[in-house]
Each structure stands twice: as structure tokens, then as C-alpha cells.
C-alpha positions as a printed Julia matrix, in Angstrom:
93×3 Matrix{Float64}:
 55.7   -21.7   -32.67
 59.22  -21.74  -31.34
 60.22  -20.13  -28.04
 64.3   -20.19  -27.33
 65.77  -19.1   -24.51
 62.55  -16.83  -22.45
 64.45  -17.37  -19.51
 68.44  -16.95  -18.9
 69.76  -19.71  -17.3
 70.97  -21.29  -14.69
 69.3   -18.47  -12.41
 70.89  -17.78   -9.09
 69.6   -19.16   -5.71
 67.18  -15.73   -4.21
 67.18  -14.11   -6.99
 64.0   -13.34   -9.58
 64.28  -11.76  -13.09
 61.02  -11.56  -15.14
 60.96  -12.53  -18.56
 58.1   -11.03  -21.66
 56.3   -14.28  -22.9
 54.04  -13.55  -25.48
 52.94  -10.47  -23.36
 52.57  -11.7   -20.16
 55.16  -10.93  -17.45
 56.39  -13.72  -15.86
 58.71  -13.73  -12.75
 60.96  -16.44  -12.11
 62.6   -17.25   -8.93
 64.55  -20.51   -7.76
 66.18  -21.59   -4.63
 68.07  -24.95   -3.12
 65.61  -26.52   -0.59
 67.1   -28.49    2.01
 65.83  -31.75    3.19
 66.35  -34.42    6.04
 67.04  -36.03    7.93
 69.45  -33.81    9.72
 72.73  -34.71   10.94
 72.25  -34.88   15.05
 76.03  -32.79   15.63
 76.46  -30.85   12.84
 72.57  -29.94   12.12
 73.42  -30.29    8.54
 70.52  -31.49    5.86
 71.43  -34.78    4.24
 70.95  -33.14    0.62
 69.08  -30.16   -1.46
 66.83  -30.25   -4.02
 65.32  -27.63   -6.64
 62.53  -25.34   -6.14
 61.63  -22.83   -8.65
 58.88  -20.45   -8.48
 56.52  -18.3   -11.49
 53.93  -16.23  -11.06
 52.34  -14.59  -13.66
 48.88  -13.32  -15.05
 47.24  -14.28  -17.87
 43.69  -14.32  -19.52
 42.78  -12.21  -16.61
 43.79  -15.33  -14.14
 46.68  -15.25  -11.53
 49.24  -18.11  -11.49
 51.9   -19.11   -8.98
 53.67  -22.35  -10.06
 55.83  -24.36   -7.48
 57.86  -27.05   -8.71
 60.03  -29.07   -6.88
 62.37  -31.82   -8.0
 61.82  -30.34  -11.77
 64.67  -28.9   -14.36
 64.64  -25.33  -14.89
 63.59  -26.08  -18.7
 60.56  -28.02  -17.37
 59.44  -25.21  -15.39
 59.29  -23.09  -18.27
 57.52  -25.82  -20.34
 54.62  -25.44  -18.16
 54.73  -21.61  -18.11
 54.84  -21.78  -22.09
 52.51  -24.31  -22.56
 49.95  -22.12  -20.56
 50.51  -18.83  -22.06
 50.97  -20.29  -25.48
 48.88  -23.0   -25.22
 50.65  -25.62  -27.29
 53.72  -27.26  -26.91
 56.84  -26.13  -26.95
 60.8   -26.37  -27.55
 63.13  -24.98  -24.88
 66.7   -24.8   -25.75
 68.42  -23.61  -22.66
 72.2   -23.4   -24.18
């Protein structure tokens, strides 16, 4: 099975869209973490990273997923290879 595209991307910083996978609702929501140390003057962070966030239920089981540091098409990997349970292709163009 071939999933394309169960997720628009890039998705903007604070905001969450929910995408039909299979079924299950999923809600996806990303921000840009920022991370020290901090800059003694300005207060600034020395950089940002990725978060993104799912949650979903399915099977009757809750999930929240928190990944850091990951690709948007990684995250969705995961969610995929959960619900679908097999893996999957993500083409995010």
C-alpha cells in the first residue's frame, strides 16, 4: 500500500490541520523550538530546531507522538507505519 501526500506540507509554526489516514483522525501540529545557550545582551537562543506533534486514536489506544530533530516526512512515517502497520512511501512534493 501506497500513501502520498496524508499531510500538506511544510505546515506552519502553531498551527494544526488533521488529516483522514485510513480512518483514523490524526492531528498534526509543528513548531520551531528554541535552544541555548542564550546570548547574555540580546537574550537571543543560539539556534531552533523542529518539533512536530500527532495525536491520534487508533485500535481503541490514544497516541501523542513528539519528535524533535525529525523531518516532517519522518513524522508521518511513524504515524503511517502505526495505523497501517507496514511500511510506507511518503512523497511530500
Amino acid at each position: 500500500m501506497e500513501h502520498r501526500r496524508a499531510l500538506k506540507l511544510p505546515l506552519p509554526e502553531n498551527e494544526v490541520r488533521t488529516s483522514d489516514i485510513d480512518g483514523a483522525a490524526v492531528t498534526f501540529g509543528y513548531r520551531s523550538m528554541p535552544y541555548g545557550p542564550y546570548n547574555h545582551d540580546t537574550h537571543e537562543p543560539s539556534g531552533y530546531y523542529d518539533m512536530y506533534v500527532a495525536e491520534f486514536e487508533y485500535d481503541g489506544i490514544e497516541y501523542q507522538i513528539v519528535a524533535e530533530q525529525m523531518e516532517a516526512e519522518e513524522v508521518v512515517k511513524v504515524v503511517l507505519s502505526i495505523i497501517c502497520g507496514e511500511e510506507v512511501i511518503v512523497d511530500a512534493q
